[in-house]
Each structure stands twice: as structure tokens, then as C-alpha cells.
N, C-alpha and C positions, 0 to 999 in steps of 0.2 A: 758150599754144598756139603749137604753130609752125609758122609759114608759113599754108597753106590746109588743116592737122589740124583736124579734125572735132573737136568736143568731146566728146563719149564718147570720140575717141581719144585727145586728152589728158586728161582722166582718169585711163583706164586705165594711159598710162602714166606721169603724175605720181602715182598712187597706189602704185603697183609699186616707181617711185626713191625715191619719199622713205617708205614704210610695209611693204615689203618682200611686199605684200596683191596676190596677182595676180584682177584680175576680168575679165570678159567683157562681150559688149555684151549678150550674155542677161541678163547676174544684176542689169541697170540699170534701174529703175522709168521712169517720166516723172519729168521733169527737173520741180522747184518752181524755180521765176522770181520771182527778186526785186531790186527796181528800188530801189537808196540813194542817198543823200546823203551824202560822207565830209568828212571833215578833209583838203584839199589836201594832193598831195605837193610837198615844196619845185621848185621851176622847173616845176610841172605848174599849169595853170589849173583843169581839169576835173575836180572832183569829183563827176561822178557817178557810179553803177557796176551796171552789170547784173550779178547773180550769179545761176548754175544749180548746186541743189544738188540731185542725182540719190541717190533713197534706190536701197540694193541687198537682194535676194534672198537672198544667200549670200556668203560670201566665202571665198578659200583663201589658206592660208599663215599664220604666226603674226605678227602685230602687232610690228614691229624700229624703233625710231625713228633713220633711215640718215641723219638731217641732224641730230645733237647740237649744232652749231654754230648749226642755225637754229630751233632747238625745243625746249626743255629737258627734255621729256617727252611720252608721249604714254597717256592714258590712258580708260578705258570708264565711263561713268555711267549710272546710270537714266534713263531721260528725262523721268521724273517728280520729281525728284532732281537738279535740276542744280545744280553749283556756283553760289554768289552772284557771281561774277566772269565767269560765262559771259556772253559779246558780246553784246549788246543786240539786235542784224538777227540772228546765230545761234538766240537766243531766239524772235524772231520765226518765223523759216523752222522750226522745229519744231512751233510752236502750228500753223503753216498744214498741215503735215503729221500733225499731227492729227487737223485737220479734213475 
């Protein structure tokens, strides 16, 4: 986020830079809130992390992965189907949105 941006608006427009997916504040569900524990980053103390993952309605524009250097692909699954590699708190945040 930057500065005092709202987090829908960063979203939207960190979805737009890095997946080339432009969305609205319409097409964004309520946010899943989830609260982890990570593996410290080097010279940071606090590993804790709040994360909001906002399912969408719709979405426009075709799927471009604009950051090669920071993603080596970007790809669509089942969500019944997920890779064995899929993030463990990822995994998590889906089952809840299941529910």
C-alpha cells in the first residue's frame, strides 16, 4: 500500500501492474482476514502478518504475468484440484472461503 491507499485501492492497482486484470471496487467481495505467523525477514523482528484476501465477481482483461523477474508464471487451477506445493495459509484462506 501507499501512503494512506485504501486497500481495495491497492489491490486494484497492484492487480492491474503486476496481472495486467483491471477490476473495480464493485466486482470485490468481503475481504477473508487472516492472521499468520511467518519465518522472520532478515533485520525485521516481527513475524507476524495480517492478510486480506478479497474474492472477485468478475474480472476484465486477459491474465499477462508483467513481473517475469518476480514470478515465473502465472497460472489457473480448480480449487478442488490444487497443486501439492500450494502455500499452506493459501490453502487455508480457500477452505475458509468455502465455508
Amino acid at each position: 500500500m501507499d501512503g494512506k491507499e485504501l486497500s481495495t485501492n491497492a489491490l486494484i492497482r497492484e492487480v492491474s501492474e503486476e496481472t495486467n486484470i483491471k477490476l473495480t471496487q464493485q466486482q470485490l467481495q468481503k475481504p477473508i482476514t487472516l492472521f499468520r505467523m511467518c519465518s522472520p525477514f532478515p533485520g525485521i523482528d516481527n513475524n507476524e502478518r495480517f492478510e486480506l484476501f478479497f474474492p472477485i465477481t468478475q474480472r476484465d482483461g486477459e491474465i499477462i504475468n508483467n513481473e517475469p523477474h518476480k514470478c515465473d508464471a502465472l497460472e489457473r487451477f480448480d480449487i478442488g484440484n490444487l497443486p501439492a506445493n500450494t502455500i499452506p495459509y493459501i490453502k487455508t484462506m480457500i477452505q475458509a472461503y468455502q465455508k
